[in-house]
GUZA-938552 format. One record per residue (C-alpha): x, y, z; chain; residue in one letter. Coordinates in Angstrom, 3 decimals, m for minus. Layout:
<r><u>X</u><v>Y</v><w>Z</w><ch>A</ch><aa>A</aa></r>
...
end
This chain:
<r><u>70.805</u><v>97.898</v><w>142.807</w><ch>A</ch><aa>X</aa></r>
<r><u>73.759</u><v>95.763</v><w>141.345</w><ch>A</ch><aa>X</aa></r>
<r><u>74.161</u><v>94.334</v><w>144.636</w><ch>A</ch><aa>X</aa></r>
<r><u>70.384</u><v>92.989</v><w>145.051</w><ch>A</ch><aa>X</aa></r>
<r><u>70.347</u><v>91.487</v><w>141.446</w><ch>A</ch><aa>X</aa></r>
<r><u>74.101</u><v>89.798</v><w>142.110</w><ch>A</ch><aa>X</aa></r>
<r><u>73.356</u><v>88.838</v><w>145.853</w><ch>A</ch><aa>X</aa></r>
<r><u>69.668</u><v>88.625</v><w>146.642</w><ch>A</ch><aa>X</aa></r>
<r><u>67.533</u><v>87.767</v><w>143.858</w><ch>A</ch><aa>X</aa></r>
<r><u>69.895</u><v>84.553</v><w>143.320</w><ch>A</ch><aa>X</aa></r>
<r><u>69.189</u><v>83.342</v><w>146.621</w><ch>A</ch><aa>X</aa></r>
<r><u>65.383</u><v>83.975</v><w>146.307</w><ch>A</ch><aa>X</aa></r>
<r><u>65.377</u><v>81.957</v><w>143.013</w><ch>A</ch><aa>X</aa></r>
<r><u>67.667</u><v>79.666</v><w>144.133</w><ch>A</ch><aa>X</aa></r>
<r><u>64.732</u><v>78.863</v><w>147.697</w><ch>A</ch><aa>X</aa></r>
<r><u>61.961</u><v>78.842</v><w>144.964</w><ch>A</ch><aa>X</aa></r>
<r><u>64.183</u><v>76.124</v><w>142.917</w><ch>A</ch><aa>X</aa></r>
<r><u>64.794</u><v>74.416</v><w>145.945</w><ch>A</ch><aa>X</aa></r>
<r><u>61.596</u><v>74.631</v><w>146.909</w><ch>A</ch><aa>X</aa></r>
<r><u>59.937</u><v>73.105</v><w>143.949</w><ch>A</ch><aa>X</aa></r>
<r><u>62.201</u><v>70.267</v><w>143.545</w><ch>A</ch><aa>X</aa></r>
<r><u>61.020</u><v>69.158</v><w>146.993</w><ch>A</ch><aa>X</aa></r>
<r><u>57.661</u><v>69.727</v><w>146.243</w><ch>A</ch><aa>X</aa></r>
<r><u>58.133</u><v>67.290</v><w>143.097</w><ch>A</ch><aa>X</aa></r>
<r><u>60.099</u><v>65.070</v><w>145.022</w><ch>A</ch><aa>X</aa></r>
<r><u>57.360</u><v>65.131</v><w>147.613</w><ch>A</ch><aa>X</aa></r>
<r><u>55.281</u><v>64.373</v><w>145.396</w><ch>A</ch><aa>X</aa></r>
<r><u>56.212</u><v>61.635</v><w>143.834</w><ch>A</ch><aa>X</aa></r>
<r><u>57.494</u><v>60.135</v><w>147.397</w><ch>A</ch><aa>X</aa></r>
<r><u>53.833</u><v>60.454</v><w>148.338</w><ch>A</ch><aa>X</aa></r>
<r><u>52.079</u><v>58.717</v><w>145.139</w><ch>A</ch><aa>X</aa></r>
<r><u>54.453</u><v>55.967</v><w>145.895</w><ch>A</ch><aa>X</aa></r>
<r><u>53.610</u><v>55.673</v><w>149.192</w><ch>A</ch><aa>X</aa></r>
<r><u>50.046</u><v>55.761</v><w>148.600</w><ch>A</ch><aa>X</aa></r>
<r><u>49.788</u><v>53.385</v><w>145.853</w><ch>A</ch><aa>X</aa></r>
<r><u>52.588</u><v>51.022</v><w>145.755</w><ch>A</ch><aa>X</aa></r>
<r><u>53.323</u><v>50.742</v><w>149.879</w><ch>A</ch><aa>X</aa></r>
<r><u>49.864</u><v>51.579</v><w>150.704</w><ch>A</ch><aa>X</aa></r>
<r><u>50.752</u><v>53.900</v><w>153.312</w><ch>A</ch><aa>X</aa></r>
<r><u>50.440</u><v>57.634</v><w>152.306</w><ch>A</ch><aa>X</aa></r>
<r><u>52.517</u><v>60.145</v><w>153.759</w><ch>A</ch><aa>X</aa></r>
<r><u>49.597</u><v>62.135</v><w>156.036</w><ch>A</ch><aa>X</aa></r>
<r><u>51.385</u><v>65.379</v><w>156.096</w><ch>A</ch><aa>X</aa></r>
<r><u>52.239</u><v>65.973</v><w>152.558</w><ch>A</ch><aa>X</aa></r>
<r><u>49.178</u><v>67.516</v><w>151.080</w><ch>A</ch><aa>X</aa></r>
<r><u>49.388</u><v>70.289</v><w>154.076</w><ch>A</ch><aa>X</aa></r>
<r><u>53.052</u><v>71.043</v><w>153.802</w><ch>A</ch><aa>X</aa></r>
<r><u>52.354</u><v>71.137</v><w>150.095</w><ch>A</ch><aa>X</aa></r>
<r><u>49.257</u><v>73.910</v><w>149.930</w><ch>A</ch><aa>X</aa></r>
<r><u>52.202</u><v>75.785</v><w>152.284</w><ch>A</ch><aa>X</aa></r>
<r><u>55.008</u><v>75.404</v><w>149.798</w><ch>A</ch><aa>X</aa></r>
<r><u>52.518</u><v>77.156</v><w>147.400</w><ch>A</ch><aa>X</aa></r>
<r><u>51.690</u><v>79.977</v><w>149.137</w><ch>A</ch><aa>X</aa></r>
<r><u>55.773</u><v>80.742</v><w>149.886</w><ch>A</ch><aa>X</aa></r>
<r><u>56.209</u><v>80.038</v><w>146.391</w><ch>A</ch><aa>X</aa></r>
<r><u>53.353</u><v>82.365</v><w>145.558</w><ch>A</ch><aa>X</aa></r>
<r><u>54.742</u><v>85.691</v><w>148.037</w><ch>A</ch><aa>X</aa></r>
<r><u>58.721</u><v>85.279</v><w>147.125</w><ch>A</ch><aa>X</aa></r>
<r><u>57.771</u><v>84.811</v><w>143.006</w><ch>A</ch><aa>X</aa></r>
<r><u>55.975</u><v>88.247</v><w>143.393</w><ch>A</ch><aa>X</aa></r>
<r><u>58.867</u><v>89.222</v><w>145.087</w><ch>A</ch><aa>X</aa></r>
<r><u>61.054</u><v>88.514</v><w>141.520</w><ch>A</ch><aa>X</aa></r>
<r><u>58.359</u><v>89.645</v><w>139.591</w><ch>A</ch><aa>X</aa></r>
<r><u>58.294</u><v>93.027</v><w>141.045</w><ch>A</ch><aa>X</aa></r>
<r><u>61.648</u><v>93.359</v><w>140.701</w><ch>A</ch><aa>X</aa></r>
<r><u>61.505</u><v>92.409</v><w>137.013</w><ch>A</ch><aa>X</aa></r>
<r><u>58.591</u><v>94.650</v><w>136.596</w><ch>A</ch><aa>X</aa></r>
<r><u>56.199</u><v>92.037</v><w>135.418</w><ch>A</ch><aa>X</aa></r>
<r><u>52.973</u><v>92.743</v><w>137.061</w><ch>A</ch><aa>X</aa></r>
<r><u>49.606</u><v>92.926</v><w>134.880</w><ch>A</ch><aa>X</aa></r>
<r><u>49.340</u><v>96.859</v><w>134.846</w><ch>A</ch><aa>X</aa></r>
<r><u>46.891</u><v>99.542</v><w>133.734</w><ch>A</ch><aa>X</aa></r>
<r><u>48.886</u><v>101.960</v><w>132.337</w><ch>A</ch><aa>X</aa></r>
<r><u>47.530</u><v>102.289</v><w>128.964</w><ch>A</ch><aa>X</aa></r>
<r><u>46.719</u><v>106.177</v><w>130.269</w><ch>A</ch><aa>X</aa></r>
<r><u>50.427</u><v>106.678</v><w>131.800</w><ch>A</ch><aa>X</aa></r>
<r><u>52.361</u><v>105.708</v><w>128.956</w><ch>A</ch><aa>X</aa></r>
<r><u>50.643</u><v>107.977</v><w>126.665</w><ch>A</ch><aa>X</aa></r>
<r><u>51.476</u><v>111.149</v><w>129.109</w><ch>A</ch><aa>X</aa></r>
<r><u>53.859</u><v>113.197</v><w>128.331</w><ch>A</ch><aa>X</aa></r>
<r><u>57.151</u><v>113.440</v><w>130.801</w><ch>A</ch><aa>X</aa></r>
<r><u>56.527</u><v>115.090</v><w>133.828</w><ch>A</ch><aa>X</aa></r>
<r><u>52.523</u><v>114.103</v><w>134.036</w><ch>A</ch><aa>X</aa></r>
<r><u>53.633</u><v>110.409</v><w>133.255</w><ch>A</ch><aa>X</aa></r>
<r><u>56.259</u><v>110.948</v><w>136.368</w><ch>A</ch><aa>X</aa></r>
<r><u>53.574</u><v>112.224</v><w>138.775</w><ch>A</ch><aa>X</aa></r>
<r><u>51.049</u><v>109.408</v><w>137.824</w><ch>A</ch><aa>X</aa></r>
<r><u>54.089</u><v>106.945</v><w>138.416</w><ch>A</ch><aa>X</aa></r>
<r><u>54.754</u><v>108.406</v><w>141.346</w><ch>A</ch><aa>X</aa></r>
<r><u>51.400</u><v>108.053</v><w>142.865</w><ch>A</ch><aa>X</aa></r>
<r><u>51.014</u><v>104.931</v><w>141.855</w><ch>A</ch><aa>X</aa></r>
<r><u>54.211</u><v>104.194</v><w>143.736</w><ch>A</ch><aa>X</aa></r>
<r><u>52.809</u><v>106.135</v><w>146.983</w><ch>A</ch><aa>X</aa></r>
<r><u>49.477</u><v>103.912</v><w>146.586</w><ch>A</ch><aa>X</aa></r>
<r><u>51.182</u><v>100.734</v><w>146.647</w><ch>A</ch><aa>X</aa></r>
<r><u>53.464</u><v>101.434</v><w>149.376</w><ch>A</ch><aa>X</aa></r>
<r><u>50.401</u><v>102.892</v><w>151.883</w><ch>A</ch><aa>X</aa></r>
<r><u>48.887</u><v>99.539</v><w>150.658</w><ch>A</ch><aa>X</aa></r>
<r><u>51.845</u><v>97.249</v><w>151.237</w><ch>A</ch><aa>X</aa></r>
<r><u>52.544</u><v>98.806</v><w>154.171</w><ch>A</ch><aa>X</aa></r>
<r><u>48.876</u><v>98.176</v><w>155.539</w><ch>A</ch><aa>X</aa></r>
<r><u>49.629</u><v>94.873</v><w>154.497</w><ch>A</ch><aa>X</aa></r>
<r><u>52.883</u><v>94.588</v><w>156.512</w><ch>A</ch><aa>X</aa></r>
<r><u>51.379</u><v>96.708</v><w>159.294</w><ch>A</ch><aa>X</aa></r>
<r><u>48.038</u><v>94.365</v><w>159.968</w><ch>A</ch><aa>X</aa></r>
<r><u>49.902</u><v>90.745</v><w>158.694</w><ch>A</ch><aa>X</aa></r>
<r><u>52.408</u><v>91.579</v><w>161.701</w><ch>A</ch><aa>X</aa></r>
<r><u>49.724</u><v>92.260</v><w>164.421</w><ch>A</ch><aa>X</aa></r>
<r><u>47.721</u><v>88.799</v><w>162.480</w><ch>A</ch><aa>X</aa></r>
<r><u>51.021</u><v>86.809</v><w>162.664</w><ch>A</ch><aa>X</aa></r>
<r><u>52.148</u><v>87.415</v><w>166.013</w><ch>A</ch><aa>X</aa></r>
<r><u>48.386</u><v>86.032</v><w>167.729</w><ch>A</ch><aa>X</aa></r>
<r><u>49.086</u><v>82.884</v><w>165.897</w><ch>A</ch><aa>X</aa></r>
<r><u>50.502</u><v>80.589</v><w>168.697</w><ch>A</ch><aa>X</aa></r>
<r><u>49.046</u><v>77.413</v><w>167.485</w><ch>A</ch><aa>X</aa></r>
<r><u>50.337</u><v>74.476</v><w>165.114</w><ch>A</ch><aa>X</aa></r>
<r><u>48.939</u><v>73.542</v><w>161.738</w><ch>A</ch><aa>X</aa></r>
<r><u>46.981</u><v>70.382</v><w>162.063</w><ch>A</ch><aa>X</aa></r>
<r><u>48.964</u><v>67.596</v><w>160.798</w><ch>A</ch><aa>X</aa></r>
<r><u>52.064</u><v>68.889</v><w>160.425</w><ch>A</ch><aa>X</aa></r>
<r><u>52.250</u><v>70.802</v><w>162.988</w><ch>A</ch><aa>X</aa></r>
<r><u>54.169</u><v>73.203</v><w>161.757</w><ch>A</ch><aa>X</aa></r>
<r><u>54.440</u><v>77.206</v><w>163.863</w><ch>A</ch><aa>X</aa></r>
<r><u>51.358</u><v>78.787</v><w>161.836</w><ch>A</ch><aa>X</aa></r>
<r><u>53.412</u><v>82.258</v><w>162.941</w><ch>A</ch><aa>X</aa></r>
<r><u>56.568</u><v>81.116</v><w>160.907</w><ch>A</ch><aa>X</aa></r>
<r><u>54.503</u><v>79.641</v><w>157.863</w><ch>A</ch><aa>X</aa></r>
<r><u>52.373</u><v>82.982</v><w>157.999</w><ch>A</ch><aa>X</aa></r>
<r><u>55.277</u><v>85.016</v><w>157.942</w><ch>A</ch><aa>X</aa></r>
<r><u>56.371</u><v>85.160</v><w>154.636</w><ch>A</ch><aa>X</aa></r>
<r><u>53.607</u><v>87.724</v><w>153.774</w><ch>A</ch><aa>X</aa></r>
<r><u>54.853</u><v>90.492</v><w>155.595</w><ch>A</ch><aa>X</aa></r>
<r><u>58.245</u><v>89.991</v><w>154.421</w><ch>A</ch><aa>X</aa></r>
<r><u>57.680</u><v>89.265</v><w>151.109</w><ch>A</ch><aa>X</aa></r>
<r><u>55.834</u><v>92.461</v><w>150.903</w><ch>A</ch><aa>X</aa></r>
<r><u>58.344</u><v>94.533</v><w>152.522</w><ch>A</ch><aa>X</aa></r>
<r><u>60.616</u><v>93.172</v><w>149.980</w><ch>A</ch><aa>X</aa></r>
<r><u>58.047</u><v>93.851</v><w>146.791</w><ch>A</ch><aa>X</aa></r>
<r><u>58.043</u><v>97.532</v><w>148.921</w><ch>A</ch><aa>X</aa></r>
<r><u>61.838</u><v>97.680</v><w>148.226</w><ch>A</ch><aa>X</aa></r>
<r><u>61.617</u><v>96.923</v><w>144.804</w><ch>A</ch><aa>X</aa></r>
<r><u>59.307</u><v>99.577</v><w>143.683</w><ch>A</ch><aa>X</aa></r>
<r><u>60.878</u><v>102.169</v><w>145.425</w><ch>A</ch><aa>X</aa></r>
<r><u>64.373</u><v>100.819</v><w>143.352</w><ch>A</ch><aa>X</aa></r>
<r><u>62.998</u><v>100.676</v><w>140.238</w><ch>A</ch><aa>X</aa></r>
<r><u>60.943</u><v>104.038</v><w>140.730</w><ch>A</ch><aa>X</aa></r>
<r><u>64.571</u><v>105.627</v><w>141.723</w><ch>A</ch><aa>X</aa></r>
<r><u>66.096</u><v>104.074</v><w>138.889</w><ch>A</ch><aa>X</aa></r>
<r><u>62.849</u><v>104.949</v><w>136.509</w><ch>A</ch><aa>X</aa></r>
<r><u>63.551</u><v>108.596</v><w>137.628</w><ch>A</ch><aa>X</aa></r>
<r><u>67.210</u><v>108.427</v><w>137.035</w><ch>A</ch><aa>X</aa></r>
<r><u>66.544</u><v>107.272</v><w>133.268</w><ch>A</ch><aa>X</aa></r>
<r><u>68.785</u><v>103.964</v><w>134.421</w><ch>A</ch><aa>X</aa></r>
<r><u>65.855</u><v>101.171</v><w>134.771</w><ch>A</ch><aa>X</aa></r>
<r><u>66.473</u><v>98.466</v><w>132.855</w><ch>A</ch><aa>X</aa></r>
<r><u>64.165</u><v>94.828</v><w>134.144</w><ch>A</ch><aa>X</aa></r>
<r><u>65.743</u><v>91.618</v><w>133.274</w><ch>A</ch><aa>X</aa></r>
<r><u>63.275</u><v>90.578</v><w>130.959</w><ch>A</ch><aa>X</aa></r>
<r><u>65.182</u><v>93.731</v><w>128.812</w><ch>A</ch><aa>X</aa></r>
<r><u>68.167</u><v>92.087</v><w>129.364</w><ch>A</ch><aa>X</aa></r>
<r><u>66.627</u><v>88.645</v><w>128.204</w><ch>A</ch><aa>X</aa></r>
<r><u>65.433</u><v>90.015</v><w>124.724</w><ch>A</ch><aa>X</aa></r>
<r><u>68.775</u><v>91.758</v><w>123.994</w><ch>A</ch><aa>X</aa></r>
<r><u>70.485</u><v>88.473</v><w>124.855</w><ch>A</ch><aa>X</aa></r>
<r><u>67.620</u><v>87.165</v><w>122.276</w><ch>A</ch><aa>X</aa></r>
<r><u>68.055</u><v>89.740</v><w>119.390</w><ch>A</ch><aa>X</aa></r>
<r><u>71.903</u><v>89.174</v><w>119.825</w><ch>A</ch><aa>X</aa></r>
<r><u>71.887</u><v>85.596</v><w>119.685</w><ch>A</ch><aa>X</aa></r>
<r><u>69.397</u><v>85.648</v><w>116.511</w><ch>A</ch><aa>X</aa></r>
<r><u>72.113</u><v>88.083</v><w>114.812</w><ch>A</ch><aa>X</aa></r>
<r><u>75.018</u><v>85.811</v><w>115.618</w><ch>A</ch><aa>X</aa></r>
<r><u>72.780</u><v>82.724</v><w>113.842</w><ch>A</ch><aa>X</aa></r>
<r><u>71.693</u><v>85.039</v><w>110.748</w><ch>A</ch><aa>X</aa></r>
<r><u>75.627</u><v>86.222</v><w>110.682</w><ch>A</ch><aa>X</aa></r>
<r><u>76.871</u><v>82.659</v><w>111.190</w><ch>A</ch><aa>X</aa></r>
<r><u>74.280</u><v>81.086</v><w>108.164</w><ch>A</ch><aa>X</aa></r>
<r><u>75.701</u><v>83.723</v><w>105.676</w><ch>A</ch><aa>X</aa></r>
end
């Protein structure tokens, strides 16, 4: 688990932050073009609806990972132990038989697409692909954090985050006295 947080999720948010800063740049390139040099950049709007969607699949990715999903469990958290386990636990087994539909069908989807989007004429198969791997990445995750729920050791980053927060509001309150 150490390893994913230290290795992987940095290079996922690191993409996304790449990502976005040449979607801004992009952006702005293209608004320039448009309106000062009169001579838009064609492809721009396409490549940017793609940009979106990656951005979209590998931010669920961290989200998952973080635990940070709208969820329903109003019910489960008011079981006690072992029922709240086995109503985790199917809810684990019910996302992975979805997710791996997902996978399963996006893989057969993906691999018929031989053709070029329109203008940019970018591989619709590589610009496609991020939804199977995304989700057998947000597969990954829940099964980690459903180990590490069993094992009492699951801690998201957002836990991390406030403890950084309460700390750094004690050190102010301690430093004002």
């Amino acid at each position: 688990m150490e390893a994913i947080r230290r290795y992987f999720l940095p290079v996922v948010r690191l993409f996304l932050g790449l990502l976005l800063i040449a979607s801004v740049f992009l952006i702005v390139t293209n608004a320039v073009g448009r309106y000062v040099f009169l001579a838009p950049i064609i492809w721009a709007e396409e490549v940017l609806g793609y940009v979106l969607v990656w951005a979209v699949y590998l931010g669920g990715v961290l989200v998952t990972w973080d635990g940070g999903h709208l969820k329903m469990d109003l019910l489960s958290r008011t079981l006690p132990g072992i029922s709240r386990t086995i109503v985790s636990g199917i809810s684990v087994l019910v996302f992975i038989f979805i997710g791996g539909l997902i996978v399963y069908q996006s893989w057969f989807a993906i691999a018929e697409l031989t053709h070029v989007s329109q203008v940019a004429e970018l591989p619709m198969n590589v610009l496609h692909g991020i939804i199977p791997v995304s989700f057998v990445f947000v597969i990954m995750c829940i099964l980690i954090r459903f180990r590490d729920n069993l094992a009492g050791t699951l801690e998201s980053e957002a836990d991390r985050v406030e403890a950084l927060r309460v700390a750094a509001e004690a050190a102010a309150r301690e430093k004002a006295e």
